[in-house]
C-alpha distance (Angstrom), angle and dihedral (degrees) to the residues before:
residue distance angle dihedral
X1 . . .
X2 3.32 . .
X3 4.10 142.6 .
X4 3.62 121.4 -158.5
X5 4.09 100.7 -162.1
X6 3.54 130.8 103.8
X7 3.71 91.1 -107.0
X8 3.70 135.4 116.5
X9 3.46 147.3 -163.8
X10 3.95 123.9 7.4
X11 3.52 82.1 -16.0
X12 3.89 89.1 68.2
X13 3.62 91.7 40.5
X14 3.80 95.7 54.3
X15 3.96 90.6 47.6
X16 4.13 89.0 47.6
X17 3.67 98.3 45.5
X18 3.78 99.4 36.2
X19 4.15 90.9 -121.7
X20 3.80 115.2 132.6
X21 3.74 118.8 -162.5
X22 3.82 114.5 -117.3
X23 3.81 83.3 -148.9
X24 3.33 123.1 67.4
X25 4.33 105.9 -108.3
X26 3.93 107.3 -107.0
X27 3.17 89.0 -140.5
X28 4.37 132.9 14.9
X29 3.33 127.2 -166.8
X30 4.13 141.3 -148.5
X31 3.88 144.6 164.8
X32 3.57 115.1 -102.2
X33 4.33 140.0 164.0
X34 4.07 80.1 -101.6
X35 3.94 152.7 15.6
X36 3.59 114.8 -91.6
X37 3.78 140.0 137.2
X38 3.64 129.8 -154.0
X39 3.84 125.8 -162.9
X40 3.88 120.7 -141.7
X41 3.63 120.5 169.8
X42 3.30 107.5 -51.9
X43 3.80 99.5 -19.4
X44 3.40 128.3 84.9
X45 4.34 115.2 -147.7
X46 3.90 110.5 -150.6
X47 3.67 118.5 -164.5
X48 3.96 109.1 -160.9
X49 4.22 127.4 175.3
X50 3.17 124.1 -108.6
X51 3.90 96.0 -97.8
X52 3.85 76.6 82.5
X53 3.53 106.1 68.1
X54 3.22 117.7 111.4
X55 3.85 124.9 -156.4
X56 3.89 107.6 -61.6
X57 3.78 93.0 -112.2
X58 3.77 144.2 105.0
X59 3.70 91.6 -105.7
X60 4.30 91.0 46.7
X61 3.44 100.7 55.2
X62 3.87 108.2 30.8
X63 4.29 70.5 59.4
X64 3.32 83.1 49.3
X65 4.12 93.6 48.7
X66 3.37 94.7 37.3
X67 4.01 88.4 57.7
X68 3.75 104.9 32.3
X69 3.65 108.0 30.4
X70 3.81 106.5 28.5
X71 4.12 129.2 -134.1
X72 3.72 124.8 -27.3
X73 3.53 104.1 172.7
X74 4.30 96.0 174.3
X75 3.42 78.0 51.8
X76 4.38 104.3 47.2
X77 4.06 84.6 39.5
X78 3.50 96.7 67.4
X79 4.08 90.5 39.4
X80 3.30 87.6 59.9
X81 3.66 104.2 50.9
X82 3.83 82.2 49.3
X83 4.50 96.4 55.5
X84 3.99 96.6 28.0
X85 3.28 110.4 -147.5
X86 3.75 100.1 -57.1
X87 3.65 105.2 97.5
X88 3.63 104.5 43.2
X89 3.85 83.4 49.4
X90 3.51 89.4 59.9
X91 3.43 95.2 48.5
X92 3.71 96.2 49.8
X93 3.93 84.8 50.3
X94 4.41 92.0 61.5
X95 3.79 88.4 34.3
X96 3.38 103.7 37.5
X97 4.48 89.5 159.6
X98 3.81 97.4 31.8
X99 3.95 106.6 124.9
X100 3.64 88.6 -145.6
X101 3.81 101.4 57.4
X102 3.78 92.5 40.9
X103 4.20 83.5 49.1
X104 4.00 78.0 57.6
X105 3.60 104.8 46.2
X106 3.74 85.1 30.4
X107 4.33 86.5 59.0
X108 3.94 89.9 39.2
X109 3.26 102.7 67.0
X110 3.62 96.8 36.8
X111 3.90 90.3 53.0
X112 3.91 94.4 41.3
X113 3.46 101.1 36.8
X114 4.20 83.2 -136.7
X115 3.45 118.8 126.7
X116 4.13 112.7 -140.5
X117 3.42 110.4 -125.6
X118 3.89 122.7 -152.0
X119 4.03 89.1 47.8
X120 3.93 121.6 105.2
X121 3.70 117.5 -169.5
X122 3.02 122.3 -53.7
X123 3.89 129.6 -118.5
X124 3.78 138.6 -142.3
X125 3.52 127.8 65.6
X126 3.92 127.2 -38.5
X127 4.00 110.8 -97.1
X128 3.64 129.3 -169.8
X129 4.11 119.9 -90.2
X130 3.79 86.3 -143.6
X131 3.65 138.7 15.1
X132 4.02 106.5 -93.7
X133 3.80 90.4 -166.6
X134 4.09 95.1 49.8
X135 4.22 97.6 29.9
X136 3.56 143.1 56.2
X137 4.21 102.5 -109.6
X138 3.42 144.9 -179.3
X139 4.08 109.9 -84.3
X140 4.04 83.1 -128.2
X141 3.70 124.9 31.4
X142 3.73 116.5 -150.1
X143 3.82 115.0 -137.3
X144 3.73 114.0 -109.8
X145 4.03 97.1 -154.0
X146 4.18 98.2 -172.3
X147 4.17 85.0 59.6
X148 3.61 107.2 19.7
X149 3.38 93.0 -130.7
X150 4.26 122.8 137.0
X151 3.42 98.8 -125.6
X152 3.75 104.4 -146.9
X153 3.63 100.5 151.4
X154 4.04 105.3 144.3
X155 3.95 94.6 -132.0
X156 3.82 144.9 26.0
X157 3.33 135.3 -98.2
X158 3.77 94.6 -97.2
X159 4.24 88.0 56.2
X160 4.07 126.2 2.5
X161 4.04 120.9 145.4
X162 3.18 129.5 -160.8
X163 3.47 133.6 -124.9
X164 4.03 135.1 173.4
X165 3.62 112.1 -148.2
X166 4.07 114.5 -115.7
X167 3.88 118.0 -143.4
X168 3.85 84.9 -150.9
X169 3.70 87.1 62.9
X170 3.65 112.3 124.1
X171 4.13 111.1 -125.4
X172 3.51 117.1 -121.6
X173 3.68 87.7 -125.9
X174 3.68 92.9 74.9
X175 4.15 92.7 46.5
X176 3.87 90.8 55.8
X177 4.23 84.5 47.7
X178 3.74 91.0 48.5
X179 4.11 87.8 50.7
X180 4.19 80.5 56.1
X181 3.83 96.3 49.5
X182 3.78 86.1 47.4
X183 3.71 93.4 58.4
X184 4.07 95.8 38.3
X185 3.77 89.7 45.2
X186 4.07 93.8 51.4
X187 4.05 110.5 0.7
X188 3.42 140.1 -112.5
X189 3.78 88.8 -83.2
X190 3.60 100.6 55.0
X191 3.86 100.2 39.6
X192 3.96 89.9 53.5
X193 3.53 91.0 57.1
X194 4.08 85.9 48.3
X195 3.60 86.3 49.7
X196 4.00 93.8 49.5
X197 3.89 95.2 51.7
X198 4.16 96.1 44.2
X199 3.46 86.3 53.5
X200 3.73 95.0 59.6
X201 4.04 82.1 39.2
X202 4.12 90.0 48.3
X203 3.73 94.1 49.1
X204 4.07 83.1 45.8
X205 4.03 98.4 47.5
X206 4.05 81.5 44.8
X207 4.27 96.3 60.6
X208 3.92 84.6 41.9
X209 3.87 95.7 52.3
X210 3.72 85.5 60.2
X211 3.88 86.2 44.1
X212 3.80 98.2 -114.9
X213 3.77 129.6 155.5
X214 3.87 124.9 -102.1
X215 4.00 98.4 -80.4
X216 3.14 100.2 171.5
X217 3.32 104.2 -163.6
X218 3.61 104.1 40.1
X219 4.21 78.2 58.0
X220 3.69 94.4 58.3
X221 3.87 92.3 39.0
X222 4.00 83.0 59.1
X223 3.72 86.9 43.7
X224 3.51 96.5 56.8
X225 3.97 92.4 40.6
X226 4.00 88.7 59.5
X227 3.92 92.1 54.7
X228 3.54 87.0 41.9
X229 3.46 108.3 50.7
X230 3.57 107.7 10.7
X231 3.64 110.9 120.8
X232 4.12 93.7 -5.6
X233 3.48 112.4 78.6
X234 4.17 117.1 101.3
X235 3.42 86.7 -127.5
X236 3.95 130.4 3.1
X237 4.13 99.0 -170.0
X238 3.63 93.3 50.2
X239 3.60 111.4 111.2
X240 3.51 95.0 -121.7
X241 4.14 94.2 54.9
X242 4.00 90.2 40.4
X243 4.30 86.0 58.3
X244 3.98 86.4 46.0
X245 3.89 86.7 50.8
X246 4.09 94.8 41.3
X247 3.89 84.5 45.4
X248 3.70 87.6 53.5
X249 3.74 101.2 51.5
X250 4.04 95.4 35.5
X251 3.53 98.7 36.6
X252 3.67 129.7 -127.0
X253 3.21 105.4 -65.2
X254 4.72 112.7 42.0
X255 3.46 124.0 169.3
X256 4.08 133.5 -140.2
X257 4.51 86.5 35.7
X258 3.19 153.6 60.9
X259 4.01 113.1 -123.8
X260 3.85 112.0 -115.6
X261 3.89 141.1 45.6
X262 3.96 106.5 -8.3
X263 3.88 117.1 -94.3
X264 3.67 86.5 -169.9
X265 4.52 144.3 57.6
X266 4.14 105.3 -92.2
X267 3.87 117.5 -167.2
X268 4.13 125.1 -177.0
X269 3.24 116.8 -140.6
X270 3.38 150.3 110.6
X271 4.52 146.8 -110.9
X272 4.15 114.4 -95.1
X273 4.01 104.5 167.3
X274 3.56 92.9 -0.6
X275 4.06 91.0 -64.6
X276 3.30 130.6 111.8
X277 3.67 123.0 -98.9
X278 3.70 122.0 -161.1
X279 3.95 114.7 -143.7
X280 3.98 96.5 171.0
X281 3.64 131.8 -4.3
X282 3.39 125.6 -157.7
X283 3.61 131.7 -125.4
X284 3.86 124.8 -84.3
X285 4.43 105.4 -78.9
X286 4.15 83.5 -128.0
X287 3.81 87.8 65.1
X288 4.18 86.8 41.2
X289 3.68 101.1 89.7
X290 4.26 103.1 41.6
X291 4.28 80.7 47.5
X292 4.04 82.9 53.8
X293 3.98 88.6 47.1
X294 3.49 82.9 46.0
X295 3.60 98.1 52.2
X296 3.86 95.8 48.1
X297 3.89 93.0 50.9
X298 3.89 84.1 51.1
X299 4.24 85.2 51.5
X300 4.04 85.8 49.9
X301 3.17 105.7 29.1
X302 3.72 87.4 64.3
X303 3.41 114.1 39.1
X304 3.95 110.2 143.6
X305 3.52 94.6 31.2
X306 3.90 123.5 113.6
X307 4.12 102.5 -43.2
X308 4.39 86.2 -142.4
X309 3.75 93.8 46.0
X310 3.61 82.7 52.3
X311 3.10 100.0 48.7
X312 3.68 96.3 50.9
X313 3.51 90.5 44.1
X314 4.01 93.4 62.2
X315 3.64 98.9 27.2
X316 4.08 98.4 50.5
X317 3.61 90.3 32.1
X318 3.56 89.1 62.6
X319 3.64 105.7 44.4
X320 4.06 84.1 57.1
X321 3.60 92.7 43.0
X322 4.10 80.9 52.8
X323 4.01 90.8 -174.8
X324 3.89 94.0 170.1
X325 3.66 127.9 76.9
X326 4.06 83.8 -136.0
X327 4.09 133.2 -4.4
X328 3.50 95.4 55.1
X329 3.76 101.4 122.5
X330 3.87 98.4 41.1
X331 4.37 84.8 46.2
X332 3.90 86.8 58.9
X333 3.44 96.7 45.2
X334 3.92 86.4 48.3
X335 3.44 98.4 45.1
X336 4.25 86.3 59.0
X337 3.50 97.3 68.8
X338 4.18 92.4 35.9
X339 3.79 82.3 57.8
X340 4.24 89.6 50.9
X341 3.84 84.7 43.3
X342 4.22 94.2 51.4
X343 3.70 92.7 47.5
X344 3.31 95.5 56.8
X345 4.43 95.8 -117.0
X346 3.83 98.7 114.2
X347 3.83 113.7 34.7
X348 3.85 130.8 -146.8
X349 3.23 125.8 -43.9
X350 4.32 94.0 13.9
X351 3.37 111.4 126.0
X352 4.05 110.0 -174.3
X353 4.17 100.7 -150.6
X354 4.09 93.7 -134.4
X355 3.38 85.7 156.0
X356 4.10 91.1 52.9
X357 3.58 82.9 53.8
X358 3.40 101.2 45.0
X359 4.27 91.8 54.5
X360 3.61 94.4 30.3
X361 4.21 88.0 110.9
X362 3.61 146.6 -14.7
X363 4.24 90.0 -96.6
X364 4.00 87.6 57.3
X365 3.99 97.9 42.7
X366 3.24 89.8 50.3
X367 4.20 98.1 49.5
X368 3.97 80.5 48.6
X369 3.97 87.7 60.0
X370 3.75 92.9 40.5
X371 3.92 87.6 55.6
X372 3.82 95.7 47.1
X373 4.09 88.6 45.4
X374 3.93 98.5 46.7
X375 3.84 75.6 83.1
X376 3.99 111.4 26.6
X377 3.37 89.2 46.4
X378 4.03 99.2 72.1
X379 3.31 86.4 32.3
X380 3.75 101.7 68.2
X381 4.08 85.3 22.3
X382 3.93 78.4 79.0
X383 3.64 107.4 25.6
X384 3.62 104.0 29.7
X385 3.87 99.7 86.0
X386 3.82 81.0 60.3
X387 3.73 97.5 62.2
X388 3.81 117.0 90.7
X389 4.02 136.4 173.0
X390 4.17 109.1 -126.6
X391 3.78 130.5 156.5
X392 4.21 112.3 -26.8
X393 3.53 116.4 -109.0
X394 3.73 128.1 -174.9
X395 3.49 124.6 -130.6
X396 3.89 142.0 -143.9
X397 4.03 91.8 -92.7
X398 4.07 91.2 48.3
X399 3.54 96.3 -100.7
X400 4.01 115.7 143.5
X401 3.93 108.0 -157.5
X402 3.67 124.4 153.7
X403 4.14 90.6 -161.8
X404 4.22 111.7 142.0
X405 3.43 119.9 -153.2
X406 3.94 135.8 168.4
X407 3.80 110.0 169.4
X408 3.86 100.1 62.8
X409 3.99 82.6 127.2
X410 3.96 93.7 49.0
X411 4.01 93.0 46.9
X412 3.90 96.7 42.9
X413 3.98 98.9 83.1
X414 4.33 85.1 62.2
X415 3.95 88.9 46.3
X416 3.69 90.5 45.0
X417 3.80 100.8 42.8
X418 3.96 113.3 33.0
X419 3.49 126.9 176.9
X420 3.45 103.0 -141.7
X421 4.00 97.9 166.6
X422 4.25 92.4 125.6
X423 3.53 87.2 41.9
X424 3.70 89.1 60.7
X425 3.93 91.3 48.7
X426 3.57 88.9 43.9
X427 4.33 93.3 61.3
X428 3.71 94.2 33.5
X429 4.02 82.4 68.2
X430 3.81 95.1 39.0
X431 3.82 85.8 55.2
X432 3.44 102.4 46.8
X433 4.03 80.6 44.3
X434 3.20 85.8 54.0
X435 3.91 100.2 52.0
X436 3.39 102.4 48.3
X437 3.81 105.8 21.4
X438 3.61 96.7 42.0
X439 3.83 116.5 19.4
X440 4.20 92.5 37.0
X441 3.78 89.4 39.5
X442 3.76 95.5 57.6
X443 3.98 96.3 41.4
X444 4.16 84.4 47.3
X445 3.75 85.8 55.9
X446 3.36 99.2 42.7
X447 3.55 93.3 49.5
X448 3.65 91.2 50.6
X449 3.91 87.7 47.6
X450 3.89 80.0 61.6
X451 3.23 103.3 62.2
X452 3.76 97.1 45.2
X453 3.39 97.0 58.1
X454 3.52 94.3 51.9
X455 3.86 88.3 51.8
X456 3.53 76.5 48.5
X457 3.93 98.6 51.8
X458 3.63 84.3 51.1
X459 3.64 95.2 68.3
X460 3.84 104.4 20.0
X461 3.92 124.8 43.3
X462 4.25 100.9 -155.8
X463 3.88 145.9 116.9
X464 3.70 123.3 -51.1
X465 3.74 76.7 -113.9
X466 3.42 102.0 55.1
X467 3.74 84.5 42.9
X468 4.09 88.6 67.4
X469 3.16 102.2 29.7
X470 4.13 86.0 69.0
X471 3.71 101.0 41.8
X472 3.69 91.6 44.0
X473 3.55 86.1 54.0
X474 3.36 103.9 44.1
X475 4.23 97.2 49.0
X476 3.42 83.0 50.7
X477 3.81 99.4 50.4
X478 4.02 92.5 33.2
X479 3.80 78.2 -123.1
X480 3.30 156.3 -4.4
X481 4.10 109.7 -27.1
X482 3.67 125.1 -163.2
X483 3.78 101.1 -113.4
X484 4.70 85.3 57.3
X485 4.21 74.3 54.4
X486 3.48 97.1 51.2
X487 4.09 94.3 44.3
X488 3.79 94.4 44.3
X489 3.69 106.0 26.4
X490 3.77 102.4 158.6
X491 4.10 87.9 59.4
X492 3.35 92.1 44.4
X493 3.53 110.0 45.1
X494 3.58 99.1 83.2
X495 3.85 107.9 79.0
X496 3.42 97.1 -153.0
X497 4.19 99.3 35.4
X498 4.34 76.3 55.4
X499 3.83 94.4 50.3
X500 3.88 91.7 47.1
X501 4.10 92.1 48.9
X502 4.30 82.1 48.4
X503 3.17 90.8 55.6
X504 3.65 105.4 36.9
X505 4.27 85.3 60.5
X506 3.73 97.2 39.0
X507 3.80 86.7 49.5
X508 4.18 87.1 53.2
X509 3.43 90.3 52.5
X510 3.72 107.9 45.7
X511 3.50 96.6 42.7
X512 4.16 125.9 109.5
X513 3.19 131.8 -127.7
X514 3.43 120.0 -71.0
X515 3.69 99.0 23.9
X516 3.49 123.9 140.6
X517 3.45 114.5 -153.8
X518 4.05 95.1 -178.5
X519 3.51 84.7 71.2
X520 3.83 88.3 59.5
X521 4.06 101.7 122.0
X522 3.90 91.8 -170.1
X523 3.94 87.5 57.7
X524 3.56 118.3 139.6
X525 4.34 117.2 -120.0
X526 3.54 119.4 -113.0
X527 3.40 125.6 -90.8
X528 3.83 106.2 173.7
X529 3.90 113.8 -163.8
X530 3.91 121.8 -153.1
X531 2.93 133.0 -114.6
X532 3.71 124.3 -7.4
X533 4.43 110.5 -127.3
């Protein structure tokens, strides 16, 4: 077999066999007068001379893949189910010690689940399955005898993402430090309470992210779940703590499902001309519980690796995996900071808003769809001309759907093997977002809110109530407005007692940090009023 082009690499491979990636290729290769590389979107376009080429053959450039351009296991399942097992037995027969084609047979069987017969063990020296220095592993590889190979891949076959490591990636080091500043900058006291109020606003920003109405009490059900359960169940994918979870955000009692793992197909998507339009389907509920196994050996398997890659693996992994019939969205988002909490980088009780984040505007809702898409996307690019909508059926967990599909075979390589390397990037922003924009921003608020209302106290005696309803007023207004005048009259009736309590708040709340404002020798005397009507 043979391919005439200037191309290299999987690249050459997809052209020879006829097998397109539903991902785009990481990385693509081609012969040029010189060595470059050029980075669009997500791909990266090498240009190599032609002292590169390897043999134009199966064997030469999945060598050549394998060396220059890393894993792509979406991409080396469906190769496979293309050759069989007959080439890379071959190869393994002339190179019986080459790294490379014991990598191959070494991926082959692990993909396939076929064991090549014909081959004895293999000899030379053990290798690594994957790149430690360039990919997200397992902490401890498990020696695969028949190949030699360290097999440090961080999932199974039924579930394994991928993710290239980003030297821009923020060490988790630095997030635990920034927790410490936090508390020396503000105290305990203060960031607790900042804590207690962004988890109310997390489990709020988490309904609206999945564009749901102000239900109150489904939000403070979630709230309560997340101080609950975040960081102390035995095990948060087991089926068993995911129905605790679901239970939590949907309540008790949900109509239209069962509560669990998914008996039934699940789409997202939304209504153009009154018919539905499918943005991301799901993968088939059979394959639903070995992706789950999947997803908990990735959890184990990796424990002392980065804490964000981590997270992202387990959080992203799955809202694609989607194994509820609802809850899946405000799970993944849960399970990031339960994966912060395990490994030790946020302590007890911090609650990082992600979600606040997330919602906080247009410009970050959107970069959370764009991270979620940079994999449906291709997906249904390929697959969803292939979906239909026939007669309903209802299915073991009491979902009605009338969603036809054929190709749950074809699509379950990209389910099983994501690449979820932007995804990665994408959190590791959100949570530094997240620690400095929202958790230090709310305990600097609060402890400006502190200091106003005991400028405020000074002047006023009232209710903690009263007490915010004035300063929240008058940093709104920039003052004192006439409808504060009309509900507090005797406060207010004084101009100049009203432009002293103005100021007195607006002075709390522009100050730095570090100032003093006892120390103020242009401050106004006291003149307390009593009571507030």
């Amino acid at each position: 077999m043979q391919n005439s082009s200037t191309d290299l690499g999987y690249k050459w491979i997809s052209k020879a066999l006829g097998v397109a990636p539903v991902q785009p290729f990481r990385v693509t290769s081609g012969i040029g007068s010189g060595m470059s590389a050029l980075q669009q979107g997500r791909t990266t376009h090498k240009t190599y001379t032609r002292v590169y080429a390897p043999e134009p053959t199966l064997a030469g450039h999945l060598t050549f893949a394998l060396k220059y351009e890393g894993v792509d296991l979406d991409f080396l399942a469906r190769v496979f189910q293309r050759t069989g097992a007959d080439f890379v037995r071959e190869w393994v027969r002339q190179e019986p010690t080459s790294a490379y084609a014991r990598r191959a047979g070494f991926f082959f069987e692990w993909l396939t689940g076929q064991e090549m017969d014909g081959i004895q063990d293999a000899g030379g020296n053990y290798v690594d399955a994957m790149d430690a220095k360039r990919y997200f592993v397992a902490t401890q590889a498990s020696k695969n005898r028949r190949w030699r190979i360290n097999d440090n891949l961080p999932g199974t076959p039924a579930f394994c993402p991928m993710i290239e490591r980003s030297k821009t990636l923020r060490d988790t080091a630095s997030l635990s430090a920034g927790i410490k500043t936090l508390m020396d900058d503000f105290g305990e006291e203060t960031l607790m309470r900042a804590v207690h109020w962004l988890t109310v606003k997390e489990s709020r920003a988490s309904f609206a992210i999945e564009s749901e109405g102000k239900e109150e009490d489904r939000i403070h059900r979630f709230a309560r779940a997340m101080v609950m359960h975040c960081g102390q169940m035995e095990e948060p994918l087991s089926e068993a703590s995911l129905e605790t979870l679901q239970s939590g955000i949907m309540g008790a009692i949900s109509t239209g499902f069962r509560p669990g793992l998914r008996r039934s197909p699940v789409f997202v998507g939304h209504t153009a001309d009154y018919q539905p339009v499918i943005d991301y389907l799901a993968p088939g509920f059979k394959d639903v519980p070995g992706m789950m196994e999947g997803l908990r050996a990735v959890a184990q398997r990796t424990l002392g690796q980065h804490s964000v890659l981590r997270a992202a693996a387990l959080s992203f992994g799955l809202v694609y995996i989607h194994p509820l019939a609802d809850g899946n969205g405000r799970i993944s988002r849960f399970l990031i900071n339960d994966t912060l909490r395990r490994d030790g980088v946020i302590p007890a009780p911090v609650i990082l808003p992600v979600s606040a984040v997330i919602s906080a505007s247009a410009q970050h809702r959107h970069a959370y769809d764009q991270a979620l898409e940079v994999f449906s996307q291709p997906l249904m690019r390929d697959f969803g001309k292939a979906c239909s909508f026939a007669q309903e059926v209802q299915y073991e967990d009491g979902v009605r759907s009338n969603l036809k599909f054929e190709l749950w075979d074809d699509a379950l390589p990209s389910w099983r093997y994501p690449d979820l390397t932007l995804q990665a990037q994408y959190l590791s922003q959100v949570i530094d977002a997240a620690l400095t924009d929202g958790l230090r921003a709310e305990a600097h608020y609060l402890s400006r809110y502190d200091k106003a209302e005991q400028a405020l106290k000074l002047r006023v005696e009232g209710s903690s109530e009263d007490y915010a309803r004035i300063i929240r007023s008058i940093t709104q207004n920039r003052g004192v407005s006439a409808k504060l005048k009309k509900i507090y009259p005797l406060v207010f009736e004084d101009a100049s007692r009203s432009e002293r309590i103005a100021a007195d708040i607006l002075r709390a709340f522009n100050a730095t940090d570090g100032d003093d404002d006892d120390d103020d020798e242009n401050a106004d005397p006291i003149e307390t009023v009593k009571p507030i009507l």
